[in-house]
N, C-alpha and C positions, 0 to 999 in steps of 0.2 A: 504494500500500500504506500502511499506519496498525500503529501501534504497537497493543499490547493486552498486560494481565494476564489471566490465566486466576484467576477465582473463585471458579467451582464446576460443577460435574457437571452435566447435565439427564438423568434416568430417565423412558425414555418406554415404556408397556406395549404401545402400538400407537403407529406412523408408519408415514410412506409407503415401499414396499417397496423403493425405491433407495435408500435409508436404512438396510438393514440393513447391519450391520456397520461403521456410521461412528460417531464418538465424538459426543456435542453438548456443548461447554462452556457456562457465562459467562462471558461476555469484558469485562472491564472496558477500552474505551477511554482513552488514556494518550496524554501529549504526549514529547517526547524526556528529558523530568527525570522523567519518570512521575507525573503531575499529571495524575489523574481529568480527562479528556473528555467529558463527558456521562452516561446511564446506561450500564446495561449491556447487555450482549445477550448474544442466543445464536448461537452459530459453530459450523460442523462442523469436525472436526480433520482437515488431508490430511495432517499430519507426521506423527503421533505423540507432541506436548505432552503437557504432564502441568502436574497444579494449581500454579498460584504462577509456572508460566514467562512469562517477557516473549516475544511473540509478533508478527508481521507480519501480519495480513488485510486479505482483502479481500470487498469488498461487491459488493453490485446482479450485474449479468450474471457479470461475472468470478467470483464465488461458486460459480456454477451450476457451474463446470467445473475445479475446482480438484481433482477427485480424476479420475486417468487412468481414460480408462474410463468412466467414469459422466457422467453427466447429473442431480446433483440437486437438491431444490427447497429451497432454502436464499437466506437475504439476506446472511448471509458465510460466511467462509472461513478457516481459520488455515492460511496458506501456509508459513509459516518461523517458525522460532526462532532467537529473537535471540541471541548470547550474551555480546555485549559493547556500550557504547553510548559516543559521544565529541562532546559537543557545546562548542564553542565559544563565549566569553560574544560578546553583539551588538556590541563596541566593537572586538573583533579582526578579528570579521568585519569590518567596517566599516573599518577599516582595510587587511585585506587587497585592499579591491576598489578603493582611492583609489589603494592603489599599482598594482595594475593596469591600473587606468583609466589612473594617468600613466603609464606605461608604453609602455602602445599607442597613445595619442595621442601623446607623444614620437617614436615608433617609426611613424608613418604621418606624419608631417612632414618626415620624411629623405629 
């Protein structure tokens, strides 16, 4: 799964008939700091998002079957919504994993 902002709306007057009644956003791809990913796309909504929310999707096959029930022709998905995010700077991590590393190497010598 991949982070996403929701940007804007897509209004289609025809689409394919598996399609009726699914929302289509634009999705701005986002990293965990919410730092633009590339461009944007288009996503079918399975939750019920709305514009401006931070979002979970997903692409390629898994897309196709994100809404129960249906089978449809889509390249992503917005599976979830976020509603809180917690990331850690890389030197803590990095430190958490030295102690664990000594740790279990300590711990497999005994």
């Amino acid at each position: 799964m991949k982070l996403g902002i929701i940007v804007g709306k897509v209004w289609a007057t025809q689409k394919d008939s598996q399609l009726t009644g699914v929302k289509l956003y634009v999705l701005q791809p986002v990293n965990e700091k919410r730092e633009n990913m590339g461009k944007p796309i288009i996503a079918a909504d399975a939750v019920g998002a709305g514009q401006g929310d931070l979002v979970y999707w997903v692409g390629s096959r898994e897309a196709t079957y994100a809404i129960p029930g249906k089978k449809i022709p889509c390249d992503a998905s917005i599976v979830g919504i976020v509603d809180n995010t917690f990331a850690e700077n890389q030197t803590t991590l990095e430190n958490r994993l030295q102690d664990w590393r000594a740790k279990n190497i300590h711990e497999s010598r005994e």
